[in-house]
Rosetta silent file (secondary structure, phi, psi, omega in degrees, C-alpha in Angstrom):
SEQUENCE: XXXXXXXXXXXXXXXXXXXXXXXXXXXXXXXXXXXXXXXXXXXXXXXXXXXXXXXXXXXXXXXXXXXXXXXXXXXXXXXXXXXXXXXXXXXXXXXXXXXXXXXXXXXXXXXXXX
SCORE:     score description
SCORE:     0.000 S_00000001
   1 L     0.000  -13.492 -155.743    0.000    0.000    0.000 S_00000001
   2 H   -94.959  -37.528  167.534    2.847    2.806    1.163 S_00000001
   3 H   -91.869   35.686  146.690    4.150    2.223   -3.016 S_00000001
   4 H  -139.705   -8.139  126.652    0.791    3.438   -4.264 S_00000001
   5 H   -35.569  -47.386 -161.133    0.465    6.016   -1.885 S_00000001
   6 H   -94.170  -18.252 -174.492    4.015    7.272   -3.311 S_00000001
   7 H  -105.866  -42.043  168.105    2.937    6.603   -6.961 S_00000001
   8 H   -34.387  -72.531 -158.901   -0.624    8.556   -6.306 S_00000001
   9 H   -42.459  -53.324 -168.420    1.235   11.425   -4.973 S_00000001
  10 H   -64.226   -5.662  163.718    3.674   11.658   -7.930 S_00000001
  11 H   -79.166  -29.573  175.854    0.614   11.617  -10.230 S_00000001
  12 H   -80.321  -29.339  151.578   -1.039   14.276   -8.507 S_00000001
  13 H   -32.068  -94.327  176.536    2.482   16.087   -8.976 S_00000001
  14 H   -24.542  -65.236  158.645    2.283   15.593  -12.071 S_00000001
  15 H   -39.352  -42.641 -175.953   -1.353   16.717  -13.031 S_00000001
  16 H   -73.685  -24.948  162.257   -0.659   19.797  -10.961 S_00000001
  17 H   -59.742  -69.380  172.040    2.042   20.306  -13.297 S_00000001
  18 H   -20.617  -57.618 -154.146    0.417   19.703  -16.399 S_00000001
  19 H   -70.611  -57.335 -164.314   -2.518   22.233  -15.077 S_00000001
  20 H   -42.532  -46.162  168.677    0.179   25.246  -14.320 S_00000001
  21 H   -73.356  -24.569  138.671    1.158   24.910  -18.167 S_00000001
  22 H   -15.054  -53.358 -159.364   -2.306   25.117  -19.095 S_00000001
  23 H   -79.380  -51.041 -171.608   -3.095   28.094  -16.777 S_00000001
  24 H   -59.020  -80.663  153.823   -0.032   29.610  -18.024 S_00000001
  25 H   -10.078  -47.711  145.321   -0.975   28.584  -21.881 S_00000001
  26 H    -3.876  -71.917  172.562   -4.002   30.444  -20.730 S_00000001
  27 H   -59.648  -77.337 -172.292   -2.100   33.290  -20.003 S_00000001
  28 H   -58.477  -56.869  172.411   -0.175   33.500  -22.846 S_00000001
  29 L   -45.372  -39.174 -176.193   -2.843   33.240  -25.559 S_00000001
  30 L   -97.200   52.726  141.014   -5.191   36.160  -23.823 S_00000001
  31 L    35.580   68.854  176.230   -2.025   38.291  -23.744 S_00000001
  32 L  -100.451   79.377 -178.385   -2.372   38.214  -20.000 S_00000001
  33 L  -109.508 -154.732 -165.604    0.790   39.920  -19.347 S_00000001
  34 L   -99.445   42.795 -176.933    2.289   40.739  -16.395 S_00000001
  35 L   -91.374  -73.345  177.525    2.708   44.961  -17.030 S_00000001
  36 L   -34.171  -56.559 -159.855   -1.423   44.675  -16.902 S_00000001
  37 L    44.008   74.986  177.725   -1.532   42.216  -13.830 S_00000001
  38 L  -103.916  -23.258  174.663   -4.347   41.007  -15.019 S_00000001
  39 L   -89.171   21.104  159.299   -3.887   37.437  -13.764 S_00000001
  40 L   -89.871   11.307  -10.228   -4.002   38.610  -10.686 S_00000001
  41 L   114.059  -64.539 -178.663   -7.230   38.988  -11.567 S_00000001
  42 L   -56.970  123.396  153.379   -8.166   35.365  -12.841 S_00000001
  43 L   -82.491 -177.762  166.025  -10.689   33.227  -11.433 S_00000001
  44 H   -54.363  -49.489  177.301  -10.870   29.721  -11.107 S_00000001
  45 H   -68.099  -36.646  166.697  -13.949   29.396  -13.233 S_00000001
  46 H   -42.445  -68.495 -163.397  -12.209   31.989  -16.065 S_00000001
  47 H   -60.744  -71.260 -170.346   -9.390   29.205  -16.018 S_00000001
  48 H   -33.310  -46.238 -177.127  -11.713   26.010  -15.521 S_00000001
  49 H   -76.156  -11.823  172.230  -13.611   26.347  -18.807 S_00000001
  50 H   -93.491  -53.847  155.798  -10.219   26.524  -20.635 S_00000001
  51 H   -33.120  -31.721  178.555   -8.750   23.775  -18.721 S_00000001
  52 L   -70.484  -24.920 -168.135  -11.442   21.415  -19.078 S_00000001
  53 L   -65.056  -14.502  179.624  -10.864   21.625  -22.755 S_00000001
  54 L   -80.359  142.696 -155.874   -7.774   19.542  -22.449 S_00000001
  55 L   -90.470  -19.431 -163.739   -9.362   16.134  -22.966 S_00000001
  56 L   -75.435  -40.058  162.790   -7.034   14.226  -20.475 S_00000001
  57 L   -83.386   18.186  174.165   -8.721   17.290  -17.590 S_00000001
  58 L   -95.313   19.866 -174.701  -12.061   17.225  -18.360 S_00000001
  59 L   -69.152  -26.798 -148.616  -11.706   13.573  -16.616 S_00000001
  60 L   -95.540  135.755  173.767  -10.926   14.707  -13.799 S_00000001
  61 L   -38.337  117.383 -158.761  -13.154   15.700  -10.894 S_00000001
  62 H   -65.705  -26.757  166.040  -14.311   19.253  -10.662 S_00000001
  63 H   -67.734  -48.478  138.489  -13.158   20.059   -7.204 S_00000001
  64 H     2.908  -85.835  158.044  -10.277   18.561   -7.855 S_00000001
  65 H   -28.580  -83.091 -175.362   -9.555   20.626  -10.597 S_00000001
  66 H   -54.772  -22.085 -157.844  -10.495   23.666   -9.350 S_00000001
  67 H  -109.130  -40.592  176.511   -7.790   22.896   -6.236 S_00000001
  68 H  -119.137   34.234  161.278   -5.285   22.622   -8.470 S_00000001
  69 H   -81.508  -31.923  175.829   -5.983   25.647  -10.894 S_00000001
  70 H   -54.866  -36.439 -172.840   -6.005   27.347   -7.300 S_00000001
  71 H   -75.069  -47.871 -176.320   -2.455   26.042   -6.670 S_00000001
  72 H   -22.251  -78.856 -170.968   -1.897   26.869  -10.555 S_00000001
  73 H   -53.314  -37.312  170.748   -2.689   30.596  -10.014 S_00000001
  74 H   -69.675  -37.871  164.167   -0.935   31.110   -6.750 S_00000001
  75 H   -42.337  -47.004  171.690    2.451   30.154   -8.187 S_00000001
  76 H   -53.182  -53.891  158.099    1.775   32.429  -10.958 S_00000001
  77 H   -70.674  -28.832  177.636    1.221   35.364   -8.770 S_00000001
  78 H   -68.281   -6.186 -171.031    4.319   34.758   -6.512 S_00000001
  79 H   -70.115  -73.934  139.052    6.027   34.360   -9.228 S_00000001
  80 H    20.973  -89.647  175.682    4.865   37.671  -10.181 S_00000001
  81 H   -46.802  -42.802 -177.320    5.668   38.875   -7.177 S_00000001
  82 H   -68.045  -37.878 -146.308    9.380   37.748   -6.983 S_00000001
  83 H   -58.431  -41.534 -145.352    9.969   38.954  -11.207 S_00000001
  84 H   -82.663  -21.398 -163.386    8.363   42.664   -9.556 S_00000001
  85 H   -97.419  -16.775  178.782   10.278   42.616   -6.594 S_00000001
  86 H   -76.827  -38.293  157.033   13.560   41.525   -8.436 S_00000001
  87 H   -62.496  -41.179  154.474   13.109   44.385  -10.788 S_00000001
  88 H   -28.996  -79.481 -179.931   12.357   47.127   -7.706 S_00000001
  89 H   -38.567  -39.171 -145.676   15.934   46.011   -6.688 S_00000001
  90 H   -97.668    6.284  172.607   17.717   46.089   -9.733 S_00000001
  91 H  -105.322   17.519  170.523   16.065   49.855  -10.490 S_00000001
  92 H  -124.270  -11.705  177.361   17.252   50.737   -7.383 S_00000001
  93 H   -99.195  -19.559 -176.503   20.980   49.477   -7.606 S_00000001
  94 L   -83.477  -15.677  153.800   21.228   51.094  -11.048 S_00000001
  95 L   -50.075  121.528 -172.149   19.802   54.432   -9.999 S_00000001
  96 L   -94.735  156.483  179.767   22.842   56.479   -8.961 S_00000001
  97 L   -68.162  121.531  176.333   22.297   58.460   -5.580 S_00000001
  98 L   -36.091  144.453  128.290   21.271   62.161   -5.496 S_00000001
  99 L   110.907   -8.949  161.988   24.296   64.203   -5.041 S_00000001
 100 L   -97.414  125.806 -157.665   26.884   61.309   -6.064 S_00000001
 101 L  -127.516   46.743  172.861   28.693   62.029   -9.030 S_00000001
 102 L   -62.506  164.709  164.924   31.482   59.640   -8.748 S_00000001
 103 L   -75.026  147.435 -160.250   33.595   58.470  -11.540 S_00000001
 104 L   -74.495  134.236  149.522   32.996   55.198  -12.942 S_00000001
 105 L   -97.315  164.751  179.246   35.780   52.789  -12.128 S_00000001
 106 L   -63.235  136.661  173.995   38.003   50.992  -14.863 S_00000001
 107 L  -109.947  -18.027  171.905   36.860   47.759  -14.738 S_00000001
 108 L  -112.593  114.915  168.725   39.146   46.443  -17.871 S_00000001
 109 L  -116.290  154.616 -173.934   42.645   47.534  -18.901 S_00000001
 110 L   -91.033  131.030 -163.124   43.953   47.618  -22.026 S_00000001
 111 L   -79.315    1.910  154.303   47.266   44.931  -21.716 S_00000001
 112 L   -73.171  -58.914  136.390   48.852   47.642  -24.389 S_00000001
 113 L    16.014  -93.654  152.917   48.530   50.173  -21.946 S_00000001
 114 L    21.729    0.000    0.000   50.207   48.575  -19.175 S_00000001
């Protein structure tokens, strides 16, 4: 029993993948992108009726489903979340500092030079 427990799970793994490229597939076809943050936005049933369309999910039990479009979607926004917060950073180390007007240093010399 405990090595079909372990073979369930990685099927539900699996499926749960499968739906996040869907949701995502989703995404990309309604030129959901993330400037808009419109899939923050999505509901389950907006997703569900596209998901079902895949023939191997409409098998699958509608709560089910819906549980892992739910998983789908949160990954999507943290993901989101990280891309926006990684940009925040990197527009904040390349913004030079009011009132510092240092000189860049050489980071490369020319071995002619020398």
């Amino acid at each position: 029993m405990l090595a079909m427990a372990g073979s369930r799970q990685s099927l539900t793994k699996g499926l749960e993948r499968k739906v996040l490229a869907i949701v995502r597939r989703y995404i990309n076809e309604h030129s959901i992108t993330e400037e808009d943050h419109d899939s923050l936005h999505l509901s389950v049933s907006q997703v569900y009726k596209y998901v079902i369309k895949d023939r191997s999910m409409a098998r699958q039990r509608e709560r089910n489903l819906e549980k892992m479009i739910e998983g789908a979607l949160a990954t999507i926004r943290d993901e989101e979340a990280e891309a926006d917060s990684l940009a925040r950073e990197l527009v904040e180390v390349e913004e030079p500092k009011e009132g510092s007007m240092t000189e860049p240093k050489v980071l490369y010399r020319n071995s002619r030079n020398i």
